[in-house]
C-alpha positions in Angstrom: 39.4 5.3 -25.8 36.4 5.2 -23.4 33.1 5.5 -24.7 31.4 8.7 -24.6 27.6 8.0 -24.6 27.4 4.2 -26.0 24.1 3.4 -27.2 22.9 0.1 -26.6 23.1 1.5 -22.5 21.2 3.7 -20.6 23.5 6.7 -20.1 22.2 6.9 -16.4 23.8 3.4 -14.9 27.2 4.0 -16.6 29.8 5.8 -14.9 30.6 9.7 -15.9 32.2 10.4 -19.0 35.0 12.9 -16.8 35.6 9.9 -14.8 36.3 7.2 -17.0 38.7 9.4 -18.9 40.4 9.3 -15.5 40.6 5.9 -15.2 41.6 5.1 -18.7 44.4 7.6 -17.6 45.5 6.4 -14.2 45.5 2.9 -15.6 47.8 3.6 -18.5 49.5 6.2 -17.0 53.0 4.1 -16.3 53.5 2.6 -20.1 54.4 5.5 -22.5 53.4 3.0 -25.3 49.9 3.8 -24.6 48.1 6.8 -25.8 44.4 8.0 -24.7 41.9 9.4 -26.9 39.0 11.5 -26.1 37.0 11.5 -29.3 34.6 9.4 -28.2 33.9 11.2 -24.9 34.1 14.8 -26.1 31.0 13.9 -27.7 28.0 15.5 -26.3 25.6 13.1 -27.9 25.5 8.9 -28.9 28.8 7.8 -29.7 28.3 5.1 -32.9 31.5 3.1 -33.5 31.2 4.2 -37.2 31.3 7.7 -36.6 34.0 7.2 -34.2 36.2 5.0 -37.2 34.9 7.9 -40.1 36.6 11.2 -37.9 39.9 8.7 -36.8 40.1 7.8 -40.5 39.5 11.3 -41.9 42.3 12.5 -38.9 45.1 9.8 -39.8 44.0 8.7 -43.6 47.6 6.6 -43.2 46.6 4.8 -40.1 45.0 0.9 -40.6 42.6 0.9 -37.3 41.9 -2.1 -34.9 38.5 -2.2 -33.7 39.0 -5.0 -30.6 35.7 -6.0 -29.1 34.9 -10.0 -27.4 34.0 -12.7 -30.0 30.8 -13.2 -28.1 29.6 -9.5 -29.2 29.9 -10.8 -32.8 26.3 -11.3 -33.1 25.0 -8.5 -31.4 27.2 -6.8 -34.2 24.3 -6.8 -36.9 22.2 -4.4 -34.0 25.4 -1.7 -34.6 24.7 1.2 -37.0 26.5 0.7 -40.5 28.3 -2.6 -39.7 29.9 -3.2 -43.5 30.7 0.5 -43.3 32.7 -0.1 -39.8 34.1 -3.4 -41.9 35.4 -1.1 -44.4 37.0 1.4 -41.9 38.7 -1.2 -39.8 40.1 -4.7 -39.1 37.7 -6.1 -36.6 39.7 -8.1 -34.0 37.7 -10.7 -32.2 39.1 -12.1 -28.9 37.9 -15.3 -27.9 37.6 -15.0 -23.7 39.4 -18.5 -23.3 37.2 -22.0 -23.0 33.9 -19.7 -24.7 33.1 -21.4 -28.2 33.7 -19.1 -31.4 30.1 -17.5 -32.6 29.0 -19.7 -35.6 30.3 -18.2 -39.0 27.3 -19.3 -40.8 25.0 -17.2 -38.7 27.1 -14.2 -38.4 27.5 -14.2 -43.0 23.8 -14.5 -42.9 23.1 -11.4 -40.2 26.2 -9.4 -41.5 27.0 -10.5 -44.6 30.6 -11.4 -46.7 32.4 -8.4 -46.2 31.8 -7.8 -42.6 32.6 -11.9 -41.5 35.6 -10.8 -44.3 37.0 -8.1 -42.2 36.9 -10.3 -38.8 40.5 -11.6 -37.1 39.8 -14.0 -34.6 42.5 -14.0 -31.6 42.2 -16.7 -28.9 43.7 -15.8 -25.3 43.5 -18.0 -22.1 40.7 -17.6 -20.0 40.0 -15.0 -17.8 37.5 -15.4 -15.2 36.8 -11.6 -15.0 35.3 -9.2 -17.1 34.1 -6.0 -16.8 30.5 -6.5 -15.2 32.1 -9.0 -12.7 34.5 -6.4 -11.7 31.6 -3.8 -10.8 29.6 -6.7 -9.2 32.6 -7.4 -7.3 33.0 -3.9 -6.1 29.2 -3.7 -5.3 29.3 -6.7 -2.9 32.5 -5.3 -1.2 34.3 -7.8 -2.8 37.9 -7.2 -3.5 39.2 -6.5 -7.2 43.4 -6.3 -6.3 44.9 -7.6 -9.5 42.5 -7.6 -11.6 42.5 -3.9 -12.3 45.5 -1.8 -11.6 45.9 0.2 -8.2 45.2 3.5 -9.5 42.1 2.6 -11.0 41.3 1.0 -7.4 41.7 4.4 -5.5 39.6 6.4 -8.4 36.7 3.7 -8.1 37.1 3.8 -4.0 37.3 7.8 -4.4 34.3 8.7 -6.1 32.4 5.6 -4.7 31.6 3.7 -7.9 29.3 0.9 -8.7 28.4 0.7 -5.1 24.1 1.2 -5.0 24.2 -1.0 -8.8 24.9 -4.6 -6.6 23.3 -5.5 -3.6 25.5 -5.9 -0.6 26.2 -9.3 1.0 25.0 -10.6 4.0 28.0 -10.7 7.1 27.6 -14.7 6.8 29.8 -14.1 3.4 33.4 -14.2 3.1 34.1 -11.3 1.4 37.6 -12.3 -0.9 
């Protein structure tokens, strides 16, 4: 589900709701396992987690919801609007981005309280080096991003010219990998 208008970012330096919804497709495109959903970007104004957990909840009252996010976000999660109520709508799943320490559970029951640090399942995975904002830096420095991000998302970002003017490009001294 990509984000519609997220809002903790200016909606001016992220990427076209139309066109995310096209990546999200490309990139899932090959695994009938995986759905897409829209809610999020059909909306014309802020998209809040919570809101987005109250109309998935209302639409499948039988469905137990996942909401996956990076265990280092955990403490920016007290800045989100109505964390207990997004504790109550859904299991958050924390994933630990390999070698990164876990966030301190102390701090996160004093910011969020009992029943949010309640609700939280912490998965750990192996590192990966890249993430998201490396990927567009990467881009924006002409750097290559061939398996890290599947091929069809490749051509959409190379089509429409994306996160080129957000990096400064590289000298020609650089060996551009």
């Amino acid at each position: 589900m990509p984000a519609g208008v997220p809002p903790h970012r200016d909606p001016k330096t992220i990427t076209p709701p139309k066109i995310r919804l096209e990546m999200v497709a490309s990139a899932i495109a090959s695994n009938p396992a995986f759905r897409m959903s829209t809610v999020e970007a059909d909306r014309p104004d802020v998209s809040y987690t919570v809101d987005t957990l109250s109309q998935l909840t209302r639409q499948h009252p039988d469905v137990c919801f996942h909401l996956l996010m990076s265990a280092d976000w955990l403490p920016s999660l007290s800045t989100w609007r109505e964390p207990s109520r997004i504790a109550q709508l859904a299991r958050i799943v924390a994933v630990n981005r390999g070698a990164s320490p876990l966030p301190d559970l102390d701090r996160l029951r004093e910011s969020l309280g009992d029943d949010v640090v309640r609700a939280i399942q912490f998965v750990m995975m192996p590192a990966m080096p890249h993430a998201a904002t490396d990927i567009r830096t990467r881009v924006g420095s002409g750097r290559s991003i061939r398996y890290l991000t599947p091929d069809p998302v490749i051509e959409l970002i190379e089509r429409h010219k994306l996160y080129r003017e957000s990096v400064p490009r590289r000298g020609p001294d650089v060996l551009n990998i």
